[in-house]
C-alpha positions in Angstrom: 135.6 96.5 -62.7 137.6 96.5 -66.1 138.8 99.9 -67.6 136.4 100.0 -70.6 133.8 99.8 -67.8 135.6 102.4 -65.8 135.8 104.7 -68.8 132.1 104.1 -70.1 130.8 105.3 -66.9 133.6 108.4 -66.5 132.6 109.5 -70.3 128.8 109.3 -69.5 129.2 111.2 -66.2 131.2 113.7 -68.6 128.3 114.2 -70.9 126.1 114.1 -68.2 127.5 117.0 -66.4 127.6 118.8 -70.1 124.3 118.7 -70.6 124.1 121.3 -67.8 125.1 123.4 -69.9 128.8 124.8 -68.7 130.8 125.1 -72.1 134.3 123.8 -71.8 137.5 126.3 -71.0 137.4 128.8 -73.7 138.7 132.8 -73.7 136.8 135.2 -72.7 136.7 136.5 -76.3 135.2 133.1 -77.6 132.0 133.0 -76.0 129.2 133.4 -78.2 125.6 132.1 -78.7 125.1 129.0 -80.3 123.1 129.9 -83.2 125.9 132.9 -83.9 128.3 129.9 -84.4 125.9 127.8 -86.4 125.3 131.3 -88.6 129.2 131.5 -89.2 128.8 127.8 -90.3 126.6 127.8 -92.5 127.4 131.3 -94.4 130.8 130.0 -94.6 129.9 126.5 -95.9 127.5 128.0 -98.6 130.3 130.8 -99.5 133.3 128.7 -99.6 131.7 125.6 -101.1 129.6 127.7 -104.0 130.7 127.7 -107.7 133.6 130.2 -107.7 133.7 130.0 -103.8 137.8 130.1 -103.7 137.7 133.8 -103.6 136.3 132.9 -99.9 138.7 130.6 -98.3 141.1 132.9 -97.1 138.0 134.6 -95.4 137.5 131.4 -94.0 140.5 130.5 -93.3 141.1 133.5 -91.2 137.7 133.2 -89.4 138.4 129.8 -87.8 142.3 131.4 -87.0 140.7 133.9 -84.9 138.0 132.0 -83.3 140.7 129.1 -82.2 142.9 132.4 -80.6 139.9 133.8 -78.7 139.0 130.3 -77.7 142.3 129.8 -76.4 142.8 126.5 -78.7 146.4 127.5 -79.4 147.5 123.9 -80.6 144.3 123.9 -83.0 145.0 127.2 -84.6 148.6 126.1 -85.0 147.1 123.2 -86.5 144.8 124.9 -88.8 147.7 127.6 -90.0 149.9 124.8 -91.0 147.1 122.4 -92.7 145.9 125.8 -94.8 149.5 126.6 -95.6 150.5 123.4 -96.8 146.7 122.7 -98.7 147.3 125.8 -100.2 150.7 125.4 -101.5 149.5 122.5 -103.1 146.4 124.4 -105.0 148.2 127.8 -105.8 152.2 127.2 -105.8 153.0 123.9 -106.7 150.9 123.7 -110.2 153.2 126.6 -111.3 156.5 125.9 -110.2 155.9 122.3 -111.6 153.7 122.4 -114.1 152.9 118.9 -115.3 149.5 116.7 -114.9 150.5 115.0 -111.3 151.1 119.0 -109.8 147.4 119.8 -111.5 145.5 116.9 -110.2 147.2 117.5 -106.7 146.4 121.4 -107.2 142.7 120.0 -107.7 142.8 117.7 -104.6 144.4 120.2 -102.3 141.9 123.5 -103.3 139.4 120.7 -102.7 140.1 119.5 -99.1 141.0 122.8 -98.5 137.8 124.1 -98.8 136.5 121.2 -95.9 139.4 122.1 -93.8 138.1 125.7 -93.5 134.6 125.0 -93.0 135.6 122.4 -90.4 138.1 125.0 -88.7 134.7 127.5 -87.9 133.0 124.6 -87.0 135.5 123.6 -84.6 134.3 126.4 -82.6 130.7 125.7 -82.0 132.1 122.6 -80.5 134.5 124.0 -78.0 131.7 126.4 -76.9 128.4 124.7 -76.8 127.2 121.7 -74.8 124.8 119.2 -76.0 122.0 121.3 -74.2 122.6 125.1 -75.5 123.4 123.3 -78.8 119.7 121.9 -78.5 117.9 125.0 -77.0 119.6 127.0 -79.6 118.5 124.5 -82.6 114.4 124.8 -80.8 114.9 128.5 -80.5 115.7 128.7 -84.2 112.6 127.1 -84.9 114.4 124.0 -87.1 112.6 120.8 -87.2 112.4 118.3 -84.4 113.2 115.5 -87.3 116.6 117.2 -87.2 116.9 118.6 -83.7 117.0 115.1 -82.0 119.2 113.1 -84.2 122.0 116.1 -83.9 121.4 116.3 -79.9 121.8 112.5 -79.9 125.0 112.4 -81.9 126.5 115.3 -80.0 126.6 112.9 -76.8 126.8 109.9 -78.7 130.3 110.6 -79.9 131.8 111.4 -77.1 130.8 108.2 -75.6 131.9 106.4 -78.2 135.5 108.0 -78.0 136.0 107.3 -74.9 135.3 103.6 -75.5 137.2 103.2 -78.2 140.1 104.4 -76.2 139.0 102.5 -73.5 139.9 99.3 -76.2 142.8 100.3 -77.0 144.2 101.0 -74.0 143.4 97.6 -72.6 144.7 95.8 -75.9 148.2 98.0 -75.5 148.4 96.4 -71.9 148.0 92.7 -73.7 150.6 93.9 -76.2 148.2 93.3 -79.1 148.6 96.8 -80.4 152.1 96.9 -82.1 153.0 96.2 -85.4 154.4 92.8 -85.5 150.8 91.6 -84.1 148.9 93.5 -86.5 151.1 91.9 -89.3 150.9 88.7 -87.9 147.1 88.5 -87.4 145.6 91.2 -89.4 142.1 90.2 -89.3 142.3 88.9 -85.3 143.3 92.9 -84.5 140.8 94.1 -86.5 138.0 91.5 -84.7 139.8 92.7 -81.1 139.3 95.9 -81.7 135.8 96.3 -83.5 134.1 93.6 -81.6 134.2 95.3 -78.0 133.4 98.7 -79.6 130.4 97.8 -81.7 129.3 95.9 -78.1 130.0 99.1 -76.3 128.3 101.1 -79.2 124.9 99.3 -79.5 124.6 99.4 -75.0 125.6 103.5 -75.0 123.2 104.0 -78.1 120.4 102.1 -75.7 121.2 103.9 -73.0 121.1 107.0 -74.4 118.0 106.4 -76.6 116.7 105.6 -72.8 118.0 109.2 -71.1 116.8 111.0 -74.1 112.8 109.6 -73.4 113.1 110.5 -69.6 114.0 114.0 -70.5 111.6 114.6 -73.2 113.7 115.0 -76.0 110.8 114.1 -78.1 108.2 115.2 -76.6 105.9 118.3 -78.0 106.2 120.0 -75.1 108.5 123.0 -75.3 111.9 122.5 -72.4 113.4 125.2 -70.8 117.7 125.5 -70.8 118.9 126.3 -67.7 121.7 128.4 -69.5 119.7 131.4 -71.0 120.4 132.2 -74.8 121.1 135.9 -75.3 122.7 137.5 -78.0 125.6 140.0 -77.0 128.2 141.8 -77.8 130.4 139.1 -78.5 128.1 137.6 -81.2 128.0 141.2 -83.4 131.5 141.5 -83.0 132.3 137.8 -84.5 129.4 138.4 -87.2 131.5 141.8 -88.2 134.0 140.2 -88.5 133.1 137.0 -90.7 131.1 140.0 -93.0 134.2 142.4 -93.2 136.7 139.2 -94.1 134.4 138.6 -96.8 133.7 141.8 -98.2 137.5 142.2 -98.1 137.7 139.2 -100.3 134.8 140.4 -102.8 137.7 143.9 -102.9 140.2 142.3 -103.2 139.0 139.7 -106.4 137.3 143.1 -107.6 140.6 144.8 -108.0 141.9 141.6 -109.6 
C-alpha cells in the first residue's frame, strides 16, 4: 500500500471519528455552542467589514486573542498578535512616519487585510471546537437552509481530506527528491503536473466518496437527524457573548471620546 493510500484512509478514519462529535483538545474555557461561535462570526464580519468599521478591529482583534488563550492555541494567538501588530503598523504608523504615496497605498493594503485577519482569527475558533456534526446540528437548529447546510457540512470534511492528500504528495515526491529547488527550476511545469495530477485524482475519488457517505446518512434527506452531542447553551456562551459586546461598546467609547 503506497503512503497517499495510507494517508487517504488515516484522514478519512479522522473525519470519520469527528463526525461523532468529540471537538478536538481545547481549554476548558473555550468550549462553547456552535451557533455562539458562528454569532461572534458574523457580528464581527458585519462590524469590522461595514463602512467606517476600523473603529472595530481592535474589538476584533482582541476577541480572537482571547478565544485562541481559552482554547489553549498558544502558537495561534502568538500568531495572530504578531500578524495584527505588524498589519497595523503598516495602516496606522508607517503612513505618518513616512509619508509618501508607496507608505499610503501600503497603509490601504494593510487596514485592508487586516480587517480579514481579524474576522479569520474568531473564526479560527469555531473550527478548533466544532466537528463536522455539531457544526451541522447547530446550522439545522438555527433553522438556515438545507441549500446551505449541506454544501458547508460537505466542505468541512472535504478539506480535511484533501490536506491530508496533498501532504500525502508531497511527502512521497520529497522521498524522489523532486521537491527542491533545482528540480523545480529545472522542470517547472513537470513539478507542477507531479504535484497537481495525483491531487486532483485524489480529489475527484474523496469528493465521490463522500458525496456517497453523505446519502447513507441522510444528509439530504427531509427528515430531521438527531446529534448525538446535545446543543445547549451555557454559561460559557454568555460569558464569550459579554465579552465580544463589552469590546465593542468599549470601542463605540473610546471613538466617542475621540
Amino acid at each position: 500500500m503506497s503512503a497517499a493510500s495510507t494517508t487517504s484512509l488515516g484522514a478519512a478514519a479522522a473525519v470519520r471519528s469527528a463526525d461523532v462529535g468529540h471537538p478536538g483538545p481545547t481549554g476548558s474555557w473555550g468550549r462553547t455552542d456552535p451557533r455562539t461561535s458562528l454569532l461572534l462570526i458574523l457580528v464581527i464580519s458585519i462590524l469590522v467589514m461595514a463602512p467606517g468599521g476600523a473603529v472595530f478591529i481592535p474589538a476584533g482583534a482582541a476577541l480572537g486573542l482571547l478565544l485562541a488563550l481559552a482554547d489553549g492555541a498558544r502558537k495561534h494567538a502568538a500568531a495572530l498578535a504578531l500578524g495584527v501588530g505588524i498589519l497595523g503598523f503598516g495602516w496606522c504608523a508607517l503612513p505618518r512616519l513616512l509619508p509618501s504615496m508607496l507608505t499610503a497605498a501600503i497603509g490601504l493594503a494593510a487596514n485592508y487585510f487586516l480587517r480579514f485577519l481579524v474576522i479569520y482569527g474568531v473564526g479560527q475558533h469555531l473550527f478548533r471546537t466544532a466537528t463536522p456534526g455539531t457544526m451541522t446540528a447547530a446550522l439545522r437548529a438555527a433553522r438556515v437552509p438545507r441549500a446551505l447546510t449541506v454544501p458547508i457540512a460537505v466542505m468541512l470534511r472535504f478539506v480535511p481530506v484533501v490536506a491530508a492528500e496533498a501532504s500525502a504528495v508531497l511527502d512521497s515526491m520529497r522521498l524522489r527528491g523532486l521537491t527542491g529547488w533545482r528540480s523545480v527550476l529545472r522542470h517547472p511545469v513537470l513539478s507542477i503536473g507531479w504535484f497537481t495530477v495525483p491531487v486532483i485524482a485524489s480529489t475527484l475519488r474523496v469528493g465521490d466518496d463522500l458525496s456517497a457517505a453523505a446519502l447513507l446518512r441522510g444528509l439530504g434527506s427531509h427528515g430531521r437527524p438527531t446529534c448525538r452531542v446535545p446543543l445547549r447553551l451555557g454559561r460559557l456562551d454568555l460569558l464569550w457573548t459579554g465579552v465580544g459586546a463589552a469590546l465593542v461598546a468599549a470601542c463605540l467609547a473610546v471613538k466617542g471620546l475621540t
